[in-house]
Every structure is written in C-alpha cells, then in structure tokens.
PDB file as gemmi writes it, atoms N, CA and C in Angstrom:
CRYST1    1.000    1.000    1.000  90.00  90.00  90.00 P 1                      
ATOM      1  N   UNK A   1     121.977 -19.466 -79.360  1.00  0.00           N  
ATOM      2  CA  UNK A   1     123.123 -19.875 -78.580  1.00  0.00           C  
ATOM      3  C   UNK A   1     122.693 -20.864 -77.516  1.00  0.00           C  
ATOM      4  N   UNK A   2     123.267 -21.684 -77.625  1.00  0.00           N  
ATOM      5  CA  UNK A   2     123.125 -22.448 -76.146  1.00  0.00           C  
ATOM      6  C   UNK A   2     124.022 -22.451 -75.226  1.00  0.00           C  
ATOM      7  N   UNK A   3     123.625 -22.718 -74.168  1.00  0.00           N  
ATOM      8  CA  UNK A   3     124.354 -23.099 -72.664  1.00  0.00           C  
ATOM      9  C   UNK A   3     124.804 -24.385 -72.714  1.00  0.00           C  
ATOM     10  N   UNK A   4     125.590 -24.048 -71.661  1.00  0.00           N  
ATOM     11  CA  UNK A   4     126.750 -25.628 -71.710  1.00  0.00           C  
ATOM     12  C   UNK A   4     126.722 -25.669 -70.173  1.00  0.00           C  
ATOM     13  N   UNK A   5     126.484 -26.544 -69.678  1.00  0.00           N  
ATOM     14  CA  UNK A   5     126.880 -26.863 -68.071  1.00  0.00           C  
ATOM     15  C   UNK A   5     127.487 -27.190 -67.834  1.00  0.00           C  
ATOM     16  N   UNK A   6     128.509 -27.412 -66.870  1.00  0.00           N  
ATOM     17  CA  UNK A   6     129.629 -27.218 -65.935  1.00  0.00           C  
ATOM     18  C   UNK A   6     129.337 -28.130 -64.809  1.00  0.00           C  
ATOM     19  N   UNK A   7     129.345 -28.982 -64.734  1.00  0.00           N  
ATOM     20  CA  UNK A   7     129.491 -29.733 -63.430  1.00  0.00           C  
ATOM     21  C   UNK A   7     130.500 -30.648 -62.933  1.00  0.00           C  
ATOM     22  N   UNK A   8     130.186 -30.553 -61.292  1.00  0.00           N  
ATOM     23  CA  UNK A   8     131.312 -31.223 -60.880  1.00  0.00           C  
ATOM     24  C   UNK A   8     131.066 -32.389 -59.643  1.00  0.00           C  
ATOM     25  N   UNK A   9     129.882 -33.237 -60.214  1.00  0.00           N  
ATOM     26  CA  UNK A   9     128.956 -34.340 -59.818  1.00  0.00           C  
ATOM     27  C   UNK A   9     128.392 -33.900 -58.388  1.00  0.00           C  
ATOM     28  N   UNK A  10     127.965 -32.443 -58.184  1.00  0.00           N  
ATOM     29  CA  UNK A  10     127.439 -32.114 -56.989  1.00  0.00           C  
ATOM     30  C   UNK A  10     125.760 -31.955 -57.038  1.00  0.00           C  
ATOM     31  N   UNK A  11     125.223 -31.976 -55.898  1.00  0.00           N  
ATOM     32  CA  UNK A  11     123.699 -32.039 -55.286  1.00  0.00           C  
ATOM     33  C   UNK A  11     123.495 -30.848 -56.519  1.00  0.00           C  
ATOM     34  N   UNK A  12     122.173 -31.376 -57.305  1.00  0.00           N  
ATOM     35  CA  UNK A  12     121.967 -30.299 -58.367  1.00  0.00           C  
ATOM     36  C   UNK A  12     121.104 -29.081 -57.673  1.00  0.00           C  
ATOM     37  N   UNK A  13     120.577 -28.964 -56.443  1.00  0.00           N  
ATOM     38  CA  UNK A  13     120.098 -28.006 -56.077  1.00  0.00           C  
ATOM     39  C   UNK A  13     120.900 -26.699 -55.733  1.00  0.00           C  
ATOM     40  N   UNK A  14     122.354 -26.939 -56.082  1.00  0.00           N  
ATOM     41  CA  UNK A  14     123.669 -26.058 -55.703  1.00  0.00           C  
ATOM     42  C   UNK A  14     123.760 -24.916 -56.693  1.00  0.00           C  
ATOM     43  N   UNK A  15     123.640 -23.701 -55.848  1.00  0.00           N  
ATOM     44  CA  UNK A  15     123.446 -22.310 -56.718  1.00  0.00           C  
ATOM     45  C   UNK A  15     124.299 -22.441 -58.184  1.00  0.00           C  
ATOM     46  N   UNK A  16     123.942 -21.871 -58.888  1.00  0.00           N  
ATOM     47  CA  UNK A  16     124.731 -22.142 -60.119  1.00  0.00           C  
ATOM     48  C   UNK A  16     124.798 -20.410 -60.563  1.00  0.00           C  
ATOM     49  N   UNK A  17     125.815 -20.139 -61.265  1.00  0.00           N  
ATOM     50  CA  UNK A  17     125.708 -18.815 -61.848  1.00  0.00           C  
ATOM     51  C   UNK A  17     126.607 -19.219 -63.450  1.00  0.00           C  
ATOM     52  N   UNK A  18     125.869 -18.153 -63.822  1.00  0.00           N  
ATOM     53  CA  UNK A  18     126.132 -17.928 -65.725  1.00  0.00           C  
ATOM     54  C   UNK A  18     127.513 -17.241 -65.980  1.00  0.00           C  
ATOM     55  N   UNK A  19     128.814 -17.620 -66.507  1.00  0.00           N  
ATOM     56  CA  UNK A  19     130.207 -16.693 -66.862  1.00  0.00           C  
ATOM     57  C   UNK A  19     130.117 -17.336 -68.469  1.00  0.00           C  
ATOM     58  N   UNK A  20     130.981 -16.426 -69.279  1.00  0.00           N  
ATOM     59  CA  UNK A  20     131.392 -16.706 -70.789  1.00  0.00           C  
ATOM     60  C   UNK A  20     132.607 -17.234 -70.512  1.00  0.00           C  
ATOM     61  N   UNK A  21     132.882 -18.273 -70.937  1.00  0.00           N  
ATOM     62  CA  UNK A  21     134.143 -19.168 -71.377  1.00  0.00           C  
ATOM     63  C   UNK A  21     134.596 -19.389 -73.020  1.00  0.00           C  
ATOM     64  N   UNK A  22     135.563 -18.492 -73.188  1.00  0.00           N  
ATOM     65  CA  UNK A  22     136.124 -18.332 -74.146  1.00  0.00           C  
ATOM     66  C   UNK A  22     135.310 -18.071 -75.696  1.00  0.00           C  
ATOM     67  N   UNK A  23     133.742 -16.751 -75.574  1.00  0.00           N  
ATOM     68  CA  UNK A  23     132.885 -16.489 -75.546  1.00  0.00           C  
ATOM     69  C   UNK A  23     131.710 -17.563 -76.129  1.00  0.00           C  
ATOM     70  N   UNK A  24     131.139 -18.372 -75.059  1.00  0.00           N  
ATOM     71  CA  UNK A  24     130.504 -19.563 -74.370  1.00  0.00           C  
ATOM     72  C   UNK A  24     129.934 -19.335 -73.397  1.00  0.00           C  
ATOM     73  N   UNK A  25     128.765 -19.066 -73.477  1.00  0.00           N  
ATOM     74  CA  UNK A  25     127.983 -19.139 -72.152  1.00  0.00           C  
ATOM     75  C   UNK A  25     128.064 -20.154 -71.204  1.00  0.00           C  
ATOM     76  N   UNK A  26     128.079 -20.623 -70.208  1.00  0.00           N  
ATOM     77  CA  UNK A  26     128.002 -21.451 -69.581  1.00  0.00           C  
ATOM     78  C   UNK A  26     127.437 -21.523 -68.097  1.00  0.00           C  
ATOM     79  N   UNK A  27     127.494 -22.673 -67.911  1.00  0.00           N  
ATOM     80  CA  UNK A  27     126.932 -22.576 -66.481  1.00  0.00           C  
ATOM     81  C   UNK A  27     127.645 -23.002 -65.522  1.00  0.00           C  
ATOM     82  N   UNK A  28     127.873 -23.103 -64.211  1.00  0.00           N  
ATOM     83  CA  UNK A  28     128.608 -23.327 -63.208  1.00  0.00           C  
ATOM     84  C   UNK A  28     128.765 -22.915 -62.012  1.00  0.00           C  
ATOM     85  N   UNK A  29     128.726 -24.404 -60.712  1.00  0.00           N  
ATOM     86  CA  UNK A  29     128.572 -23.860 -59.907  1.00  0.00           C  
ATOM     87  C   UNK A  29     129.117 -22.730 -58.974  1.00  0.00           C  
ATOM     88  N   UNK A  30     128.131 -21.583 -58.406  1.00  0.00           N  
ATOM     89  CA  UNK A  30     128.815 -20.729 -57.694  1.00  0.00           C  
ATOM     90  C   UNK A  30     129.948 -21.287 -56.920  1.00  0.00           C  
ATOM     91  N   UNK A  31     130.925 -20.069 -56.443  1.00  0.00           N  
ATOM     92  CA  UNK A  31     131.759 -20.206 -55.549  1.00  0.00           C  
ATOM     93  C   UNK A  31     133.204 -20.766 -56.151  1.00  0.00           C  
ATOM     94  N   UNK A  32     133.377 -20.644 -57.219  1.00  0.00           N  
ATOM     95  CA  UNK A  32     134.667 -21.745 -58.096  1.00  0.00           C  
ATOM     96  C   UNK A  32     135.403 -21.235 -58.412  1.00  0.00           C  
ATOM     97  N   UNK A  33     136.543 -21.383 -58.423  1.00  0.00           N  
ATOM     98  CA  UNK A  33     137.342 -20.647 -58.422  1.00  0.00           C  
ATOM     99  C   UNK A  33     138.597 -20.780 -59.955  1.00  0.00           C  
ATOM    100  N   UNK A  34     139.137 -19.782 -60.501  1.00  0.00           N  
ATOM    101  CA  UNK A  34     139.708 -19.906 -61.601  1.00  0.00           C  
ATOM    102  C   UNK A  34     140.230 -21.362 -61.773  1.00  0.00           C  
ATOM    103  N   UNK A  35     141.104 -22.338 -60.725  1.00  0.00           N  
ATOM    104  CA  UNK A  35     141.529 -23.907 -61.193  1.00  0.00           C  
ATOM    105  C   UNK A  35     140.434 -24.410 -61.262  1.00  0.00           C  
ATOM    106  N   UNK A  36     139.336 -24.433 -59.824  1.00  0.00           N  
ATOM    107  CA  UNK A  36     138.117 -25.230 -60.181  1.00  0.00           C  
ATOM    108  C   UNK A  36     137.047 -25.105 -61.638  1.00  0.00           C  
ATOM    109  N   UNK A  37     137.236 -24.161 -61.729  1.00  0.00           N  
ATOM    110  CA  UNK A  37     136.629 -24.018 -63.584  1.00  0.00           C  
ATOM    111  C   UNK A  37     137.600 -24.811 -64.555  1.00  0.00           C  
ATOM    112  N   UNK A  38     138.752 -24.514 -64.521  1.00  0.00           N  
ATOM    113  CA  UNK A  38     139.934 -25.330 -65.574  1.00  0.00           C  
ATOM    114  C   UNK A  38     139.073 -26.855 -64.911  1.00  0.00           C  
ATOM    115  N   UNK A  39     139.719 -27.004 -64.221  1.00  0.00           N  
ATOM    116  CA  UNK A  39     139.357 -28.340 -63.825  1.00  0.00           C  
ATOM    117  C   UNK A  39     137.801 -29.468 -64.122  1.00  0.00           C  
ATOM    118  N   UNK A  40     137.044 -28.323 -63.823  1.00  0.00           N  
ATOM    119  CA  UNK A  40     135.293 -28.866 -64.462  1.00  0.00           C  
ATOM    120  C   UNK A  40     135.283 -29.075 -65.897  1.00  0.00           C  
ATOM    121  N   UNK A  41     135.905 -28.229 -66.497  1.00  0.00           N  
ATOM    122  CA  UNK A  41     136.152 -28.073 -68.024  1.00  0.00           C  
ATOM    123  C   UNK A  41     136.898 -29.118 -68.738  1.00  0.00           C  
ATOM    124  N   UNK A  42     137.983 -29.954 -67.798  1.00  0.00           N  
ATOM    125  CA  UNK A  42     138.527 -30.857 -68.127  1.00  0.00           C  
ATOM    126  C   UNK A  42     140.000 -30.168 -69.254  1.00  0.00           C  
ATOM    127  N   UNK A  43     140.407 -29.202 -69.356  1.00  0.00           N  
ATOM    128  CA  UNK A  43     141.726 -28.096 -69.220  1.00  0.00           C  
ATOM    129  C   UNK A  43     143.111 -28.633 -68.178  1.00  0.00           C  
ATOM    130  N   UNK A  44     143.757 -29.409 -69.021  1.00  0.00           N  
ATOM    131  CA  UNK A  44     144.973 -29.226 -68.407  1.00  0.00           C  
ATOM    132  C   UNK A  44     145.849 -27.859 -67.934  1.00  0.00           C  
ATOM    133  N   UNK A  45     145.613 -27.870 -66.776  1.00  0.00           N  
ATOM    134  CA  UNK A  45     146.575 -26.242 -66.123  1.00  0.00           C  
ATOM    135  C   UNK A  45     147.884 -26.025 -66.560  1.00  0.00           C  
ATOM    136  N   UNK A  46     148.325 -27.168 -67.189  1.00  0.00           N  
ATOM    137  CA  UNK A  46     149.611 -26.853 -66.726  1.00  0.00           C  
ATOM    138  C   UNK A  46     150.524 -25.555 -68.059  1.00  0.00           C  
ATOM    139  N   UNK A  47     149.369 -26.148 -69.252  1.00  0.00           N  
ATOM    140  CA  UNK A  47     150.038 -25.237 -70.281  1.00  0.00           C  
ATOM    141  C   UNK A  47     148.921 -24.512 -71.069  1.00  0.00           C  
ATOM    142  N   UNK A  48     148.580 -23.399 -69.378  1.00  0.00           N  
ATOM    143  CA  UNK A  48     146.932 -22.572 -70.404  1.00  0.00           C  
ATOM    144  C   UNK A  48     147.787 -21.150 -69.744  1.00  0.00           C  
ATOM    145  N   UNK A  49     147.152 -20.011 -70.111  1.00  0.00           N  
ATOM    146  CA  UNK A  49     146.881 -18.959 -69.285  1.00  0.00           C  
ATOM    147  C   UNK A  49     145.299 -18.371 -69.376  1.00  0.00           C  
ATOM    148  N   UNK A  50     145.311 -17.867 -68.372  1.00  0.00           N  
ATOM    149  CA  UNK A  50     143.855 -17.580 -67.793  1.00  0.00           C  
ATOM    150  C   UNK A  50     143.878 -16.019 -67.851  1.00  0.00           C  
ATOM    151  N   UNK A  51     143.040 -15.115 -68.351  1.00  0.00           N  
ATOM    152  CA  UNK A  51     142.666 -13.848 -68.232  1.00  0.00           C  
ATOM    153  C   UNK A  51     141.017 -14.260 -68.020  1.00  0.00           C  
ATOM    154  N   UNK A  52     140.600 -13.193 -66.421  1.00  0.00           N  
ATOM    155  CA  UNK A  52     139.528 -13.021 -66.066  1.00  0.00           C  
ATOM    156  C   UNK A  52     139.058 -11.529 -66.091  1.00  0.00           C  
ATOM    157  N   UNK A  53     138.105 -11.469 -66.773  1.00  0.00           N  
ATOM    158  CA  UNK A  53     137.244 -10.197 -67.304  1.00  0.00           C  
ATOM    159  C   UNK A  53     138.367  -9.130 -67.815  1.00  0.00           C  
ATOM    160  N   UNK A  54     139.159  -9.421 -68.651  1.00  0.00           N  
ATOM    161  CA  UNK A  54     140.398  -9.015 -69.251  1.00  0.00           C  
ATOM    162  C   UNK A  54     141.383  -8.647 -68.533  1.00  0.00           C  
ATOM    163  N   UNK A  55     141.373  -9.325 -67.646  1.00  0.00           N  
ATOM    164  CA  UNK A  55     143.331  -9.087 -66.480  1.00  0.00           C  
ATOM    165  C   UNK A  55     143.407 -10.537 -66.211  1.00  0.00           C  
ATOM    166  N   UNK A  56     144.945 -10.596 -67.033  1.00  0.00           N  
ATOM    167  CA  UNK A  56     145.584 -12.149 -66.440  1.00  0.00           C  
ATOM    168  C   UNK A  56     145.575 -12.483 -64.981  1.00  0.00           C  
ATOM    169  N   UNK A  57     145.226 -13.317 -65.301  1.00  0.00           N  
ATOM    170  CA  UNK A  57     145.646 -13.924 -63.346  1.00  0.00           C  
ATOM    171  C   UNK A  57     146.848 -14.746 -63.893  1.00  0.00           C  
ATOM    172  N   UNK A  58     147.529 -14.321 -62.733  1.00  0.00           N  
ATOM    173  CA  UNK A  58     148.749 -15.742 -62.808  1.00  0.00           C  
ATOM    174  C   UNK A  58     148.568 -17.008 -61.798  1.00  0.00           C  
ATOM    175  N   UNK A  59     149.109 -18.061 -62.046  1.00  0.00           N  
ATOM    176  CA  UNK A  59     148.657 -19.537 -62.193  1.00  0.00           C  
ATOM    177  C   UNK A  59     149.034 -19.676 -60.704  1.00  0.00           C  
ATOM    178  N   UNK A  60     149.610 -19.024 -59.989  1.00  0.00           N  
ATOM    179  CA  UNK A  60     149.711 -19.030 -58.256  1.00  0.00           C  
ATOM    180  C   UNK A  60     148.181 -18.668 -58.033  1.00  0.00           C  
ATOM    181  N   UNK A  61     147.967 -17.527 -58.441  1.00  0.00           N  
ATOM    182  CA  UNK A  61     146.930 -16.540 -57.667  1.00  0.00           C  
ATOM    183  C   UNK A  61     145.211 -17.584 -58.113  1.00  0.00           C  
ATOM    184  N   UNK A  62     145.499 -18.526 -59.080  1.00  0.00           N  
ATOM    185  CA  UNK A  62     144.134 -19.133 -59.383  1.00  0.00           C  
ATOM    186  C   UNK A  62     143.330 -20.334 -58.430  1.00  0.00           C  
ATOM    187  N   UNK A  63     143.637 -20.500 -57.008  1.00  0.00           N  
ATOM    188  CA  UNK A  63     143.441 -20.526 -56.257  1.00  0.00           C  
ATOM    189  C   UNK A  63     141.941 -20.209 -55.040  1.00  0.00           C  
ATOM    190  N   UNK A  64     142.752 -18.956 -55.553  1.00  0.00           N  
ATOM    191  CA  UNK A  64     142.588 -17.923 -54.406  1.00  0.00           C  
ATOM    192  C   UNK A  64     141.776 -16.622 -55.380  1.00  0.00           C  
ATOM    193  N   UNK A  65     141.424 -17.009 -56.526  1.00  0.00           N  
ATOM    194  CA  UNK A  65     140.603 -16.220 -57.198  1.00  0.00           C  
ATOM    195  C   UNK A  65     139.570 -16.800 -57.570  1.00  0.00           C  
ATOM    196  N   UNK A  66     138.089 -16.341 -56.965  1.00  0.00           N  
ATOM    197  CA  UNK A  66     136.821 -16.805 -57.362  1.00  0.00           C  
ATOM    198  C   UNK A  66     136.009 -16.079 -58.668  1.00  0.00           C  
ATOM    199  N   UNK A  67     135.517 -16.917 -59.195  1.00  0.00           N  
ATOM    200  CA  UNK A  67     134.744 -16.256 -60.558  1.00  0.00           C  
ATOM    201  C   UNK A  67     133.267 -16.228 -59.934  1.00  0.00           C  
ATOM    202  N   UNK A  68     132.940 -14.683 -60.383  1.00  0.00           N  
ATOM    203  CA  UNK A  68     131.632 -14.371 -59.898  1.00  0.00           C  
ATOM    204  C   UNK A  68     130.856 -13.986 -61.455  1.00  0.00           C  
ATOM    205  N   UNK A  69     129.670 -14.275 -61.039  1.00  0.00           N  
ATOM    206  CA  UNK A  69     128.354 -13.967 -62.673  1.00  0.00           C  
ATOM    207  C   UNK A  69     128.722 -13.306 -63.130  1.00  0.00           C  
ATOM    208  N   UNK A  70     128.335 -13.234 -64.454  1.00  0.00           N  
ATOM    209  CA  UNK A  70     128.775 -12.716 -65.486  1.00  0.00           C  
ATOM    210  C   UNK A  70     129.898 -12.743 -65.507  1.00  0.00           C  
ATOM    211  N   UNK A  71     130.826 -13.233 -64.847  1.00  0.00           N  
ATOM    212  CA  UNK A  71     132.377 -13.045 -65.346  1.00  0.00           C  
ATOM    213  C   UNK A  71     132.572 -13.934 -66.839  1.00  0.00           C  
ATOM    214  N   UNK A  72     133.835 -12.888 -67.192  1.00  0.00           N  
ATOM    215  CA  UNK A  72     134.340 -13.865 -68.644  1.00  0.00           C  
ATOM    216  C   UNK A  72     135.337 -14.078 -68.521  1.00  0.00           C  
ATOM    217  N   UNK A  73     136.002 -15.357 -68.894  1.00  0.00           N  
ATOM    218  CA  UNK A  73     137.271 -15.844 -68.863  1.00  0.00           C  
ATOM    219  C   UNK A  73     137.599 -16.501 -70.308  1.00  0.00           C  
ATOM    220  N   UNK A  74     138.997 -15.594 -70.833  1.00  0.00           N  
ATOM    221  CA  UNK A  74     139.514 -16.308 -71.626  1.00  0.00           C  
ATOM    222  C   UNK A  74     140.533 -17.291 -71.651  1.00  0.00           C  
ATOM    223  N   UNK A  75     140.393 -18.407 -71.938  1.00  0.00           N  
ATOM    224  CA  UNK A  75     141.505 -19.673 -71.815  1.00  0.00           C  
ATOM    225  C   UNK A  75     142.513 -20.123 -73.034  1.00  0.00           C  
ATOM    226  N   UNK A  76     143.895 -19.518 -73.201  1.00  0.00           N  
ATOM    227  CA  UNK A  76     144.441 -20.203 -74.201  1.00  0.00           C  
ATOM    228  C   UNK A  76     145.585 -21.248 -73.683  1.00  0.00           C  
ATOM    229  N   UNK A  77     145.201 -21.863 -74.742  1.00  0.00           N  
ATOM    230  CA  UNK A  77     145.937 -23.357 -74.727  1.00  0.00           C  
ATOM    231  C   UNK A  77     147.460 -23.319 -75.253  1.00  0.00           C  
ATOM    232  N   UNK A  78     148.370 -24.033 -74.862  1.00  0.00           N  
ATOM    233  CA  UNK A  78     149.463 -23.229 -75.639  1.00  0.00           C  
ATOM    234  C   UNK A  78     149.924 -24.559 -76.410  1.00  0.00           C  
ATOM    235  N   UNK A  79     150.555 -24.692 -77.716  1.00  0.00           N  
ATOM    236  CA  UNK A  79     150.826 -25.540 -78.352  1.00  0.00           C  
ATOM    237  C   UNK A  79     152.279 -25.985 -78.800  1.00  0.00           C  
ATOM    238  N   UNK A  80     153.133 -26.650 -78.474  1.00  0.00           N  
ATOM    239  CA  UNK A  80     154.020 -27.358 -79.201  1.00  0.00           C  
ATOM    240  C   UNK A  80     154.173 -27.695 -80.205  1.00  0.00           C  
ATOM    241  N   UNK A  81     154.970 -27.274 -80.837  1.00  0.00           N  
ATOM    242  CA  UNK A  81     154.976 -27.752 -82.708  1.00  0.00           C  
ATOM    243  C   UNK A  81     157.068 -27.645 -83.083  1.00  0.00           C  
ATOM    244  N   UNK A  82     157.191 -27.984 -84.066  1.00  0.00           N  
ATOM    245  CA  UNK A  82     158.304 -27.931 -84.595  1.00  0.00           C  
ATOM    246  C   UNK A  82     158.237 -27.773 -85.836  1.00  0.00           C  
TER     247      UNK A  82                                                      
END                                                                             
C-alpha cells in the first residue's frame, strides 16, 4: 500500500499525522479540519457527505470539526444522472 500526501503548500517541517480516506492511507497536515481535508483533496463540498470514524458530520459542523490520527473518513460524492 502506499501513502498519498496531502498538502496544502505549507513549511514541510509542519507536524503531519496519518488518517484513511475513503480506505487510503494518507498523510496530512495536523490540525485540519473536516473542510480543510475536502479542500486539500481538491473535493467539491458542495455535493459530498462526510462520515468521520463512522458518525456523519453535517456540513455546518465541518468547520469546527478537527481530524485527529488515525482518524477515518468516508467521502461520498453524490451524482446526477437521468
């Protein structure tokens, strides 16, 4: 398996911690919070939902919710079709 890094063009000496993304190891810097991960990832917010370590967060509260090591987050994308 490999790692995937996560960055968000900061000083590379900046703590980094390990979470599974949509089971994906990855890397990323500490302190980030459920949008700032969408966001590093390059994840449009507007039509995902986010469950962290299996409890949805809702799209207010992702903010104000930080992902700590080992956390896992699953991301689905939602799709339009006819």
């Amino acid at each position: 398996m490999s790692n995937h890094a996560v960055t968000s063009g900061t000083d590379e000496r900046t703590e980094s911690i390990e979470i599974v993304v949509n089971g994906e190891p990855r890397i990323v810097p500490a302190g980030q919070t459920v949008r700032g991960i969408l966001a590093a990832l390059g994840v449009e917010a507007d039509r995902v939902a986010v469950e962290l370590n299996r409890a949805i967060v809702r799209k207010q509260e992702w903010d104000a919710t930080r992902v700590a090591n080992g956390s896992r987050l699953e991301i689905v994308q939602f799709v339009g079709g006819g």
